[in-house]
PLY file of the C-alpha trace (Angstrom):
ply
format ascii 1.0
element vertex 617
property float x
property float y
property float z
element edge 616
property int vertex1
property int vertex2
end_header
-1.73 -0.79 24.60
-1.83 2.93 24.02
0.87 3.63 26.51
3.46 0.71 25.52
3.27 1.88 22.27
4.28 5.54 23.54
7.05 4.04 25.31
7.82 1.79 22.58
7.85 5.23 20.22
10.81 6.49 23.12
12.66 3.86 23.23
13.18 3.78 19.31
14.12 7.47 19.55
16.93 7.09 21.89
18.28 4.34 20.15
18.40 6.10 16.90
20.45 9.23 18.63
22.38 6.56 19.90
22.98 4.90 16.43
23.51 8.24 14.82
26.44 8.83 17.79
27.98 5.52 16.95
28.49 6.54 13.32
29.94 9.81 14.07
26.51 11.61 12.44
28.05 10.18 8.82
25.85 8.26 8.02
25.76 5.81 4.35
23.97 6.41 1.71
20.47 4.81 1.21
18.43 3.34 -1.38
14.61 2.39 -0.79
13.58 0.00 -3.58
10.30 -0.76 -3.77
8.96 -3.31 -6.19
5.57 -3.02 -6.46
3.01 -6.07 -5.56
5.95 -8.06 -5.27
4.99 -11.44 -3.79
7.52 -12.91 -1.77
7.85 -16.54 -3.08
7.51 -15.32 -6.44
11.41 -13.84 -6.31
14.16 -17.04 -7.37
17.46 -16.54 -9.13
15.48 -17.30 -11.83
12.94 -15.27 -12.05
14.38 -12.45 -10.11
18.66 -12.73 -9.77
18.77 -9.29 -8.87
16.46 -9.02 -5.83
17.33 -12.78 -5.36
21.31 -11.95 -4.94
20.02 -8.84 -2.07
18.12 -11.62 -0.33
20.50 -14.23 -0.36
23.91 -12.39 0.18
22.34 -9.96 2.15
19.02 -9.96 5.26
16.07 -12.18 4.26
13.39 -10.96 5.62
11.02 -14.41 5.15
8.58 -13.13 7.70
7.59 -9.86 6.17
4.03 -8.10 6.38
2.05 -5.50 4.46
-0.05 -3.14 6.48
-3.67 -3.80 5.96
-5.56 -2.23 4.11
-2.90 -3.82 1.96
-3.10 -0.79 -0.64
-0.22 0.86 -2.12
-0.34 4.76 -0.82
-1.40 3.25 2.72
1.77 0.76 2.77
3.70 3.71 1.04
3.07 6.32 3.96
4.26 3.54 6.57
7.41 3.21 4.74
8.10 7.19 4.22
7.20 7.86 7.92
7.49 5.32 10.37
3.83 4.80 11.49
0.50 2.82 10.81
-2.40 4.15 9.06
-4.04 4.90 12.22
-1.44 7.81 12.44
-1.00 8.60 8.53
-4.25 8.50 7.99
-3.55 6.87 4.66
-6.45 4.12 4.73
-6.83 3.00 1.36
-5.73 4.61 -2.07
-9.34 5.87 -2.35
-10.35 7.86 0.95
-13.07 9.94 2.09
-11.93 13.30 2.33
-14.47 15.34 3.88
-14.37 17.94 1.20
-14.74 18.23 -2.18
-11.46 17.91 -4.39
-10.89 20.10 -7.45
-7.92 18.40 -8.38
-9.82 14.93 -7.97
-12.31 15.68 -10.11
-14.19 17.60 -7.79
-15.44 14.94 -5.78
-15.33 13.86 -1.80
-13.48 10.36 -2.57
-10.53 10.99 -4.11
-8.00 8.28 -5.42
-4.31 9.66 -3.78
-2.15 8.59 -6.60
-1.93 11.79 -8.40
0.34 14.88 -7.25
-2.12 17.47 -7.89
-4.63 15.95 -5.63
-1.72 14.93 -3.05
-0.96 18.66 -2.94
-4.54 19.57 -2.66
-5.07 17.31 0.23
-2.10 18.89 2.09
-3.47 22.18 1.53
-6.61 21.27 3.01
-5.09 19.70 6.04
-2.79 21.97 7.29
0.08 21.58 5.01
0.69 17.93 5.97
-2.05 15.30 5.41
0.09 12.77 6.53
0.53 14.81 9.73
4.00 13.06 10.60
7.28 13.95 8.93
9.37 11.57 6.07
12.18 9.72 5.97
12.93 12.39 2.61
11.88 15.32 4.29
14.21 14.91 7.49
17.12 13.73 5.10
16.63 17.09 3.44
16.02 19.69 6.55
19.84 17.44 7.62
21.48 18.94 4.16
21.55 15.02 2.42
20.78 14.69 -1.39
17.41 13.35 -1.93
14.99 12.01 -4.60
12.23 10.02 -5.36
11.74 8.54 -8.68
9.06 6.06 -10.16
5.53 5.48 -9.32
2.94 8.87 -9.23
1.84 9.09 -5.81
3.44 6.95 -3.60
6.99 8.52 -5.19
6.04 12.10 -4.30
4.10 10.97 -1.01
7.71 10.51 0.47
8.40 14.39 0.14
5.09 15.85 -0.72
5.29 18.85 1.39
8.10 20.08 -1.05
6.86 22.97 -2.83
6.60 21.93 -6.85
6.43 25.83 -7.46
10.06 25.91 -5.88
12.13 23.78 -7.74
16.05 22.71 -7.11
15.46 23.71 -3.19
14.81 20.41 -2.26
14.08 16.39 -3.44
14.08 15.67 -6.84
10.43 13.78 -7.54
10.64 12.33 -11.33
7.50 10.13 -11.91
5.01 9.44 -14.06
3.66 13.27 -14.12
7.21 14.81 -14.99
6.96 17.07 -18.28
3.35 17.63 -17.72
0.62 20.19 -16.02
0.32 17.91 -12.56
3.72 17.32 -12.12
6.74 18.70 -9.65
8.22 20.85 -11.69
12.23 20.63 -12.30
15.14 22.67 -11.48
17.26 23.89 -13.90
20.35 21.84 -12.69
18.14 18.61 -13.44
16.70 19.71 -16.84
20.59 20.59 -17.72
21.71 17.37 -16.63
19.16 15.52 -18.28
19.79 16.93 -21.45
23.00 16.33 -21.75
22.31 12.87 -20.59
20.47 12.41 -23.86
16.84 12.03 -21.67
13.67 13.46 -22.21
13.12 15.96 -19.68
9.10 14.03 -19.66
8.55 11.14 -18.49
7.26 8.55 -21.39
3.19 7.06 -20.77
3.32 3.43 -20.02
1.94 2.62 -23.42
0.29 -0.58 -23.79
0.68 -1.17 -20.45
-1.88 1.07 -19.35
-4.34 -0.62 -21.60
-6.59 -3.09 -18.32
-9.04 -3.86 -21.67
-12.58 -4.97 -20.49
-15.54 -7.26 -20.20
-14.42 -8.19 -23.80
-11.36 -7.12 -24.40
-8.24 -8.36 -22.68
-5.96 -6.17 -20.89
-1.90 -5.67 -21.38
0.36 -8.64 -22.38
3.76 -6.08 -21.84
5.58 -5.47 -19.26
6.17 -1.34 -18.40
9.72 -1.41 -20.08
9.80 1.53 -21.41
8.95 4.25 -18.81
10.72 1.82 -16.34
13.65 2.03 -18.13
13.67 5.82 -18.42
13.41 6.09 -15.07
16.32 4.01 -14.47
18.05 5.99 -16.90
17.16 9.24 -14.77
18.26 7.50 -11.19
22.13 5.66 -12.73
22.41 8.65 -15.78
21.70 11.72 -14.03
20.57 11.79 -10.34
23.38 9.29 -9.04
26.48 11.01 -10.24
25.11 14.14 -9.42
24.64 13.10 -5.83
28.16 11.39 -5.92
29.64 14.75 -7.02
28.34 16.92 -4.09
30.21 14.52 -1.91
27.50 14.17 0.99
25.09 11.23 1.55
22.11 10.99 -0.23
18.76 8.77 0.23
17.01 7.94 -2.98
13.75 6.42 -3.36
13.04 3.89 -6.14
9.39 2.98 -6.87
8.92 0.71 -9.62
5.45 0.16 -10.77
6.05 -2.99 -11.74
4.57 -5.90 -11.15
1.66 -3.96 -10.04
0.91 -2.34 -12.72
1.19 -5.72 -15.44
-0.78 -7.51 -12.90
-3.69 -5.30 -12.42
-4.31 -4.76 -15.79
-2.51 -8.23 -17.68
-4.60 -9.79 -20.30
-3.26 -13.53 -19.70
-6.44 -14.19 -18.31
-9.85 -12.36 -19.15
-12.79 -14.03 -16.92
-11.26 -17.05 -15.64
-8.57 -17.47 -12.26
-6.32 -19.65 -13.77
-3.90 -18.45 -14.57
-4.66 -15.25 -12.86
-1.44 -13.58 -12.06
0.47 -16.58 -12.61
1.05 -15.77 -16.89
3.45 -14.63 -18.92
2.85 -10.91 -18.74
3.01 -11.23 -14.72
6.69 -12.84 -14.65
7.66 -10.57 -17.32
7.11 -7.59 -15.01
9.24 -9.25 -11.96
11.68 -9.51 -14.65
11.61 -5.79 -15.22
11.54 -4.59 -11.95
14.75 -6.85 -11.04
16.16 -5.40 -14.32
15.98 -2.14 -12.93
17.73 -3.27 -9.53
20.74 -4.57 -11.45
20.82 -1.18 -12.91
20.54 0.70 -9.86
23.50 -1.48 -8.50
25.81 -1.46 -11.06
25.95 2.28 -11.05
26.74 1.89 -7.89
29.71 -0.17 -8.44
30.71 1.72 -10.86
30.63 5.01 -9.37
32.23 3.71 -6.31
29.09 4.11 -4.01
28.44 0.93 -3.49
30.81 0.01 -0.20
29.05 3.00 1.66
25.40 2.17 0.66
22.74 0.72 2.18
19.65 -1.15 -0.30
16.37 -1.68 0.99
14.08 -3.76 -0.97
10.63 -3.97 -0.44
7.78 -4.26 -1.71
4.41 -2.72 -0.18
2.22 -5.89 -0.37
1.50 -9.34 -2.04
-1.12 -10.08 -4.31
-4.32 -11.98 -5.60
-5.82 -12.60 -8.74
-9.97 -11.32 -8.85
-12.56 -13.17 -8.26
-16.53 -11.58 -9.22
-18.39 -14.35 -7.72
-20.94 -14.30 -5.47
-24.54 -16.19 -4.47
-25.89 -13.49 -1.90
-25.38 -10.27 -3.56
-28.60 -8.48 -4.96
-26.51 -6.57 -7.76
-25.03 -9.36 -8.88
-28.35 -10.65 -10.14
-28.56 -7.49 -12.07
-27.60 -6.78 -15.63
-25.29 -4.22 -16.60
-23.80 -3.28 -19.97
-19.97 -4.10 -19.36
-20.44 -7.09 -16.97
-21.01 -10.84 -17.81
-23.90 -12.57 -16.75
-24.01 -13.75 -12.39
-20.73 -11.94 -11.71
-20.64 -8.63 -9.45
-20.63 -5.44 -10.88
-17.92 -2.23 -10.03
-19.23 -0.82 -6.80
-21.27 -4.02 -5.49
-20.89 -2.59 -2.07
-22.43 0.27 -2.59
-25.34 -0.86 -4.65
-26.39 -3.44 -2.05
-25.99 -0.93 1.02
-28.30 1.29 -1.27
-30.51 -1.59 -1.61
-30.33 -3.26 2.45
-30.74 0.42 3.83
-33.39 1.52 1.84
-30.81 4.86 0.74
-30.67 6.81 -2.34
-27.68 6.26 -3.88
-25.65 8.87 -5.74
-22.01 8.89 -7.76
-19.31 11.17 -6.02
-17.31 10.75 -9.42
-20.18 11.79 -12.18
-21.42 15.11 -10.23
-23.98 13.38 -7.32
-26.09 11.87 -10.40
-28.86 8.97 -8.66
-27.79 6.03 -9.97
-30.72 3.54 -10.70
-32.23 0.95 -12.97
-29.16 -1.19 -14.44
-26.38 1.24 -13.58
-23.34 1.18 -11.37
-20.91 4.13 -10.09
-18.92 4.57 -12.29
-15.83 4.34 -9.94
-17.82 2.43 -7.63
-17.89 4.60 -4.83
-21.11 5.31 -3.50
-22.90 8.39 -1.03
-25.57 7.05 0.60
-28.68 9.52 1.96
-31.51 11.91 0.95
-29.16 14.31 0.33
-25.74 13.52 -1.76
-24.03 16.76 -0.51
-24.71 15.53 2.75
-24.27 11.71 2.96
-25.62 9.57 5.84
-23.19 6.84 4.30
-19.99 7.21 1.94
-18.45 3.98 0.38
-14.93 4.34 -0.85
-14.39 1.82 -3.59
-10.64 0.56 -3.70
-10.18 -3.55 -4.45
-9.64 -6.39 -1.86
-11.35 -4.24 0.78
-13.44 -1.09 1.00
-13.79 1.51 3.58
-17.24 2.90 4.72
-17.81 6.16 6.47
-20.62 7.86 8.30
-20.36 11.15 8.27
-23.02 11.68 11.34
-21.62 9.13 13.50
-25.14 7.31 13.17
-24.78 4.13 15.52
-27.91 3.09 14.51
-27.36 3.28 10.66
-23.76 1.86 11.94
-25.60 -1.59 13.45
-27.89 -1.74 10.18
-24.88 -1.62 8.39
-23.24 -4.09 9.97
-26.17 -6.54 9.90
-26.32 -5.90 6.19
-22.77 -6.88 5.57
-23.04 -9.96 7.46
-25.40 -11.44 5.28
-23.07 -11.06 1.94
-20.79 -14.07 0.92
-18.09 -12.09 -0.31
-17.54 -10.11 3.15
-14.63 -11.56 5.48
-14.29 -9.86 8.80
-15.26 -6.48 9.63
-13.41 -3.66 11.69
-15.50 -0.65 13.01
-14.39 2.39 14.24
-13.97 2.18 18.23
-16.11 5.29 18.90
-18.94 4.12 17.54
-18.91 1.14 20.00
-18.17 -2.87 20.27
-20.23 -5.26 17.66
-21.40 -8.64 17.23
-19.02 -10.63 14.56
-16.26 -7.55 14.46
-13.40 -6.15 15.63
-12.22 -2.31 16.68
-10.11 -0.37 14.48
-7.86 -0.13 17.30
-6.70 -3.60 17.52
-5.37 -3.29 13.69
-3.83 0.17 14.35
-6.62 1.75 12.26
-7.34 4.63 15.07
-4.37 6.92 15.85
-3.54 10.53 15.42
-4.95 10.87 11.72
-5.52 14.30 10.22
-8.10 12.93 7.51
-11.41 11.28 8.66
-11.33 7.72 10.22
-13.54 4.90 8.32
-16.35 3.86 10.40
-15.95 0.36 9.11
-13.60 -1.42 6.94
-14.31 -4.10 5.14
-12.55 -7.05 4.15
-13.33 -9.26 0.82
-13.51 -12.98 0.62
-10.21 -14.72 -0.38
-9.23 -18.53 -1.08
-6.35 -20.25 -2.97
-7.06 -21.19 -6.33
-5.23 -24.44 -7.44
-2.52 -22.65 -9.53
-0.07 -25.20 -8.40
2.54 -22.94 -6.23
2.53 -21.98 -2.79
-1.14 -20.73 -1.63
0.18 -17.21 -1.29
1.56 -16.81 -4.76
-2.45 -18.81 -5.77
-4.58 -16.10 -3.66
-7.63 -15.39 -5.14
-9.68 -12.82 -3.73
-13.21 -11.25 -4.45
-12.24 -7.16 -5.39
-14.54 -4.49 -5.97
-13.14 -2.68 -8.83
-13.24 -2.03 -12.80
-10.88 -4.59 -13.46
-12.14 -7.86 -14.40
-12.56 -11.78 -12.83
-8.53 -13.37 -13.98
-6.89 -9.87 -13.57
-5.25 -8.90 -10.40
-5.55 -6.88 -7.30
-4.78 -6.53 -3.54
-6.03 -4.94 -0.41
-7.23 -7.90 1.71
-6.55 -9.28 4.71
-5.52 -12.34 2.95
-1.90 -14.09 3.25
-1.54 -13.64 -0.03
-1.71 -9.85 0.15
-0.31 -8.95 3.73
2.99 -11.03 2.74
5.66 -8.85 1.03
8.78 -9.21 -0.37
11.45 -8.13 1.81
15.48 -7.84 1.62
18.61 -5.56 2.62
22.19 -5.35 1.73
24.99 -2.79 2.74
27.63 -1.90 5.37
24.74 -1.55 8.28
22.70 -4.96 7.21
24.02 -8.48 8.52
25.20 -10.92 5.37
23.59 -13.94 4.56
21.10 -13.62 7.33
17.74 -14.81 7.46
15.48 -13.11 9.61
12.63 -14.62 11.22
11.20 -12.77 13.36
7.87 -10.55 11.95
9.00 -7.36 10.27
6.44 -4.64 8.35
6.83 -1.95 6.31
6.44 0.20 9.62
9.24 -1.29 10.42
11.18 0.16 7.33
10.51 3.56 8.21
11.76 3.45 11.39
14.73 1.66 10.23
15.34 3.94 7.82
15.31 6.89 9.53
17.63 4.54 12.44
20.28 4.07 9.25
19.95 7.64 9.03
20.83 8.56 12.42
17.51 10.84 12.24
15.42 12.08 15.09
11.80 12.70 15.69
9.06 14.31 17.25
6.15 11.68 16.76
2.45 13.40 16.92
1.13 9.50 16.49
2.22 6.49 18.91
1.72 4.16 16.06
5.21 3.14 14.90
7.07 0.25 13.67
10.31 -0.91 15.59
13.80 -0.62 14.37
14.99 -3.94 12.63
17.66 -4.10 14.89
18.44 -8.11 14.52
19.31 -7.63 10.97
22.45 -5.04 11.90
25.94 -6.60 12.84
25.39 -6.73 16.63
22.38 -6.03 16.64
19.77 -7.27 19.79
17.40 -9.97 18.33
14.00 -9.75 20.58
12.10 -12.83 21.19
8.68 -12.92 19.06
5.32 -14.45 19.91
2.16 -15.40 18.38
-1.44 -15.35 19.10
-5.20 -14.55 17.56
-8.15 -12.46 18.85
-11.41 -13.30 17.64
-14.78 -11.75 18.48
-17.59 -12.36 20.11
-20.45 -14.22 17.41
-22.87 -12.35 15.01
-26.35 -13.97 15.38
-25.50 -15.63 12.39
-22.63 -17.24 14.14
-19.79 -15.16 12.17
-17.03 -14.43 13.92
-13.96 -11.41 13.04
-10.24 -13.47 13.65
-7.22 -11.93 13.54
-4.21 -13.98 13.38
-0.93 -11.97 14.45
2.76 -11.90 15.76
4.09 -9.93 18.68
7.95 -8.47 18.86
7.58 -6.59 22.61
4.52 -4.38 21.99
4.78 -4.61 18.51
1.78 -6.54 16.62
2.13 -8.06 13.11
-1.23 -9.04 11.47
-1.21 -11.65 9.37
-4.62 -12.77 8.09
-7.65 -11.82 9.46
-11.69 -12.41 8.63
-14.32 -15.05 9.16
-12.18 -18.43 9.07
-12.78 -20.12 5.68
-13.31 -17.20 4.13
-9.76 -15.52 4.21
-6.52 -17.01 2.83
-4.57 -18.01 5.83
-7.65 -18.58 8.23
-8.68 -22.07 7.51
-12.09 -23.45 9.53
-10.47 -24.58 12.34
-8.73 -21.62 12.99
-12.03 -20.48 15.00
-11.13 -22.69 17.56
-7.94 -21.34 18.56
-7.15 -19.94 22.38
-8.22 -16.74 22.00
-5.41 -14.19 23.43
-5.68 -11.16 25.36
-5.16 -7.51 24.69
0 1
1 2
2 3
3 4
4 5
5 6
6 7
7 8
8 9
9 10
10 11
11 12
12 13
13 14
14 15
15 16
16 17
17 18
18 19
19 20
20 21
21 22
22 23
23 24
24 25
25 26
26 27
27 28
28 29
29 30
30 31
31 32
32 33
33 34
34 35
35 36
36 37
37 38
38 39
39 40
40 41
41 42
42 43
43 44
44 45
45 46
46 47
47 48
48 49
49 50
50 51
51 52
52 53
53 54
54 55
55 56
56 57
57 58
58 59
59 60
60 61
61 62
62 63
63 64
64 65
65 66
66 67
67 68
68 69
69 70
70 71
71 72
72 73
73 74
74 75
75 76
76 77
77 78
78 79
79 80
80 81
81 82
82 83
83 84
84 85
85 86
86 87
87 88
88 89
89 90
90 91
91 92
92 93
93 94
94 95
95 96
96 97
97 98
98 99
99 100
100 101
101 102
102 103
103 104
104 105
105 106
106 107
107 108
108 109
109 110
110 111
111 112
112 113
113 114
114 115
115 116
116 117
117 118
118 119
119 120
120 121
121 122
122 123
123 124
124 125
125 126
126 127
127 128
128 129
129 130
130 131
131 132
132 133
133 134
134 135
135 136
136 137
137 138
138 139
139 140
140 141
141 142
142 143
143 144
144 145
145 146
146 147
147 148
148 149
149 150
150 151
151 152
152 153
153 154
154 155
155 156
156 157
157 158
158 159
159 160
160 161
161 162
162 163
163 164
164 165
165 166
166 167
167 168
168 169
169 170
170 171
171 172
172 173
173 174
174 175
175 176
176 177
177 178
178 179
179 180
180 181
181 182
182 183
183 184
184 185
185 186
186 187
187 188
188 189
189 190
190 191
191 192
192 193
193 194
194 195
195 196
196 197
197 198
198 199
199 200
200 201
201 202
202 203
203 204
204 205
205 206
206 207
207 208
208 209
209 210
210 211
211 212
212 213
213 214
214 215
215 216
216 217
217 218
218 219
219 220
220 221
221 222
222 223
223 224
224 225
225 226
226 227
227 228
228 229
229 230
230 231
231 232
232 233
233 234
234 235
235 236
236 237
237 238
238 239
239 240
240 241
241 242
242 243
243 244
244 245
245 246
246 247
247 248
248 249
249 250
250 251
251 252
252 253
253 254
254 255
255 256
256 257
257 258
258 259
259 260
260 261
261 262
262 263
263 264
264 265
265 266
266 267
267 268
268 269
269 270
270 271
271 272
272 273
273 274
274 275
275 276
276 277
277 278
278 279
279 280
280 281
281 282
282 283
283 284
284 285
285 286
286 287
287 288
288 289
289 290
290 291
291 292
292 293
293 294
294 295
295 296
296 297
297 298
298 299
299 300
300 301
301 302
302 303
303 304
304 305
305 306
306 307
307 308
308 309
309 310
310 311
311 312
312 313
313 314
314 315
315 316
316 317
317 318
318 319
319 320
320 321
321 322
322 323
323 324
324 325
325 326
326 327
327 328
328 329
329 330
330 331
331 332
332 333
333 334
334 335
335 336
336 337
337 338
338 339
339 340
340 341
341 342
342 343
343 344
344 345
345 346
346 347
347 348
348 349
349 350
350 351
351 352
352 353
353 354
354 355
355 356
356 357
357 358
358 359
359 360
360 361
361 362
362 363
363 364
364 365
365 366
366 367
367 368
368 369
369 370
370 371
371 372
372 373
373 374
374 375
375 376
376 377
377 378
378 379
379 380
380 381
381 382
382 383
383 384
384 385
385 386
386 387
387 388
388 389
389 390
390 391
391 392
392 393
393 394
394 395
395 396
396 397
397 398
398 399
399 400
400 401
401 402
402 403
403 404
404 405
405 406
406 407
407 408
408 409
409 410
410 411
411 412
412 413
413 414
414 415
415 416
416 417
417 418
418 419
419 420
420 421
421 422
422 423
423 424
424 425
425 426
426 427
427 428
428 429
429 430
430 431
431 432
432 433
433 434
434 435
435 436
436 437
437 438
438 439
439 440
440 441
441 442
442 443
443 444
444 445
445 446
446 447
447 448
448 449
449 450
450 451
451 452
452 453
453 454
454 455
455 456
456 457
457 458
458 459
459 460
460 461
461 462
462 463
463 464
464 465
465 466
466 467
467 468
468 469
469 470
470 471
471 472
472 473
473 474
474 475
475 476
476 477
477 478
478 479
479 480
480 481
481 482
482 483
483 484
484 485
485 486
486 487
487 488
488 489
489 490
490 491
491 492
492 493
493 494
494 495
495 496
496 497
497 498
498 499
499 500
500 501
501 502
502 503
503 504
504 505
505 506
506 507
507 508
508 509
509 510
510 511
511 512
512 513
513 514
514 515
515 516
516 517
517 518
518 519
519 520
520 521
521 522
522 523
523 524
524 525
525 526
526 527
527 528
528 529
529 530
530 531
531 532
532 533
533 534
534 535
535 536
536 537
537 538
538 539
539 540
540 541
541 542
542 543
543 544
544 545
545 546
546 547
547 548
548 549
549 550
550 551
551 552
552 553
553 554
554 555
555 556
556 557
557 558
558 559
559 560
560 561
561 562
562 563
563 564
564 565
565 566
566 567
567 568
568 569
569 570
570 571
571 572
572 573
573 574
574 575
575 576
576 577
577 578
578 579
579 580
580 581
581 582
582 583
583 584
584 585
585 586
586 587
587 588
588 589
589 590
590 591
591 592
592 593
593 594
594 595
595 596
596 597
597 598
598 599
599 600
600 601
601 602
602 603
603 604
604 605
605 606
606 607
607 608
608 609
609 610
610 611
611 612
612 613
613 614
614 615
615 616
């Protein structure tokens, strides 16, 4: 597999020199828009004209796929580079990184979405944790105007080996941090400009937005308007005209954090599923995000851009509304201050690892304090061992899925492990780390693209949470429901899984190099936007990973449209009888994953999906 994915990684070099011939190395301008936990059957010209009018007018993508783990900074480095998370090394938005992390908070798991810490990770691995290049980077080494504006994180993550001390050389990064000590600072030309555009030259807070509320308390019933809307104001007020008067194409990146953000945190529905992430504060995000689309695209009109630009929308994965149920887990028959009664507590995983492995366990994010008696991490993530400066087990807390690391390479801790997470009803396929060896009731990283060329460390095993469909009355993937491990609460929302409901995206282009009115069938991922992007482009590369998505080369007037296959891989039994399916798509060498776990237990993977052929590697 290893070596048609190297020739795969060729073939989509040479044909984006021969693309970037073909345009006469002009190449249009491009807009990555990337709507945040968009669900794809969510968007209507109802609820969503905007990215509806893209979809319809322009390339449908209705087979679309999220990377799993279906977290936001892992789906964001696929876009901004080309490659899975085998090669990023972008696992989850919580990793383990090996060290300890000032800017984190000075622990070993940090959470990514934060530019200090993003910075401090690239420090620590050799200037480039993502250890391949970005679509914003190359655009800038070819003289193009770039920026990226929106979310913290996953905005910077597409040109974070800019130097913030060096402002004006290169992108232009506005999010969330902008005005303040963590952010990338500005260059005079933008600070000018946004003064006299009558803007702030800080970015507002979300407000009431930010408020996720608790056991108690609900969360947010508003949409994030008003920081949206300033950074809409910064992209159509400011950084477009600029870029239209240097005369030169530009790529801009757009990441709105809605409806993530409203749906994490929305207070619609405290403790119960319905109606999850179905309420009012949910479809008033969509609504805000499109809003911010038809912005974007009337100041394109307007300045006369729009003929030579391309749009991309996507969004980096689906979503799910929480469940905290469970009849196996130990912690869940515990009580805890800020959970109700039976339901599981933040960091479940860890406190039942502690508990089937007989470890101390200790809290990376409260300074390696033990954490007994009726306490939780208070992040959830857990280090497991005698000694917390030197783990035998690290859990890295993140939602629909967590990621669990052994420092020591135990393979004997690894199969008690294992055993241990077997028993739980809210686990749903396991993936362990090739190296340490083929299991019972799993699958190898490998076969997920999980084990590449990553700088940072490589989970040992990733696990995947129970999901189902509640009875929300829509289409099962807009009524996932999945068990999360996080400080949000049963009725909010959250992603990560392997579920249907998370893994499928929203998807759409428009512009002189996309087909119109086309609907695309065949499997496409956000891998698959990064190396399309850079194809639009007309950029070149020099790969250190094989992992990399294919150039959507069906949606481009004549185009070739390759044939696409499906099949499933399921293990061999645990003694229990459990058994790890995947479910996926092939395009050549190319794999899409659509659902994977123990069937009945994952969204997409009904009972009798157990008993299909099994296909080869």
């Amino acid at each position: 597999m290893r070596r048609s994915l190297l020739l795969l990684s060729a073939g989509l070099t040479m044909l984006s020199t021969g693309l970037a011939s073909a345009q006469n190395n002009t190449p249009h301008n491009l807009i990555l828009f990337i709507p945040d936990g968009l669900r794809a059957l969510k968007v209507t010209p109802e609820t969503a004209p905007a990215m509806a009018e893209v979809r319809d007018k322009g390339v449908n993508f209705k087979n679309s796929h999220s990377l799993f783990p279906t977290f936001t900074m892992a789906n964001g480095s696929a876009m901004s580079t080309g490659h899975y998370l085998g090669d990023t090394g972008v696992f989850s938005n919580t990793i383990w990184s090996g060290y300890t992390s000032g800017p984190a908070g000075d622990t070993v798991v940090p959470f990514i979405e934060n530019d200090a810490v993003l910075g401090d990770i690239d420090e620590h691995f050799n200037g480039n944790y993502l250890n391949e290049e970005t679509i914003l980077k190359m655009a800038r080494d070819k003289g193009l105007s770039t920026a990226a504006i929106g979310k913290v994180g996953p905005a910077y993550q597409f040109d974070h080996t800019d130097h913030p001390e060096k402002p004006g050389l290169h992108s232009v990064v506005i999010d969330d941090s902008t005005g303040g000590k963590t952010g990338v600072a500005l260059s005079d030309e933008m600070k000018d400009a946004l003064t006299r555009a009558g803007l702030p030259v800080a970015a507002p807070s979300r407000g009431d937005n930010a408020k996720a509320g608790d056991a108690k308390t609900p969360g947010t019933t508003v949409a994030n308007v008003a920081q949206q809307a300033y950074f809409a104001d910064v992209a159509t007020k400011v950084v477009l005209p600029m870029f239209k008067a240097r005369n030169k194409p530009f790529v801009l990146v757009f990441w709105s954090r809605d409806p993530d953000g409203t749906q994490h945190n929305q207070g619609d529905s405290l403790n119960t599923i319905t109606p999850g992430i179905n309420g009012p504060s949910t479809m008033a995000s969509i609504k805000n995000a499109d809003n911010n689309l038809a912005q974007l695209r009337k100041a394109l009109d307007e300045l006369g851009l729009a003929a030579s630009t391309n749009i991309m929308v996507q969004a980096d994965h689906g979503f799910s509304t929480i469940s905290k149920e469970s009849k196996t887990s130990p912690s869940a028959k515990v009580s805890y201050d800020d959970t109700p009664k039976d339901f599981l507590p933040m960091g479940f995983l860890a406190l039942d690892l502690a508990k089937a492995l007989d470890l101390p366990l200790f809290d990376p994010n409260d300074k390696n304090a033990a954490v007994t008696g009726n306490a939780h991490p208070k992040a959830g993530n857990g280090v497991l061992g005698k000694d917390p400066t030197k783990p035998d087990l690290v859990v890295a807390t993140n939602g629909g899925s967590d990621l669990i690391y052994l420092p020591n390479n135990d393979k004997k801790l690894a199969v008690k492990t294992i055993k241990a997470l077997l028993e739980q009803d809210y686990v749903s396929g396991l993936f362990v780390d090739d190296q340490l060896g083929r299991f019972p009731g799993t699958l190898p990283l490998s076969l997920i693209n999980l084990r590449g060329k990553a700088a940072t460390p490589t989970p040992a095993i990733v696990v995947n949470f129970r999901s189902y469909a509640s009875n929300c009355g829509e289409a099962p993937t807009n009524c996932s429901v999945q068990v999360a491990d996080t400080v949000l609460r049963q009725g909010q929302g959250m992603h990560g899984s392997f579920s249907r409901g998370d893994t499928m995206n929203f998807m759409a282009a428009i512009g002189p190099d996309f087909k119109a009115g086309y609907a695309d069938a065949l499997p496409v991922s956000n891998a698959d936007v990064g190396a399309t992007a850079a194809k639009l482009m007309g950029f070149t590369t020099k790969p250190k990973g094989s992992l990399v998505g294919r150039v959507m080369t069906e949606a481009m007037p004549n185009g070739e449209t390759p044939k696409a296959y499906t099949g499933s891989i399921k293990s061999k039994p645990a003694e229990n009888g459990l058994r790890t399916v995947l479910n996926f798509q092939r395009v050549g060498s190319q794999r899409y994953f659509d659902t994977a776990g123990f069937p009945g237990r994952t969204l997409g993977l009904e009972p009798d999906s157990d008993k299909q052929k099994t296909a080869g590697k």
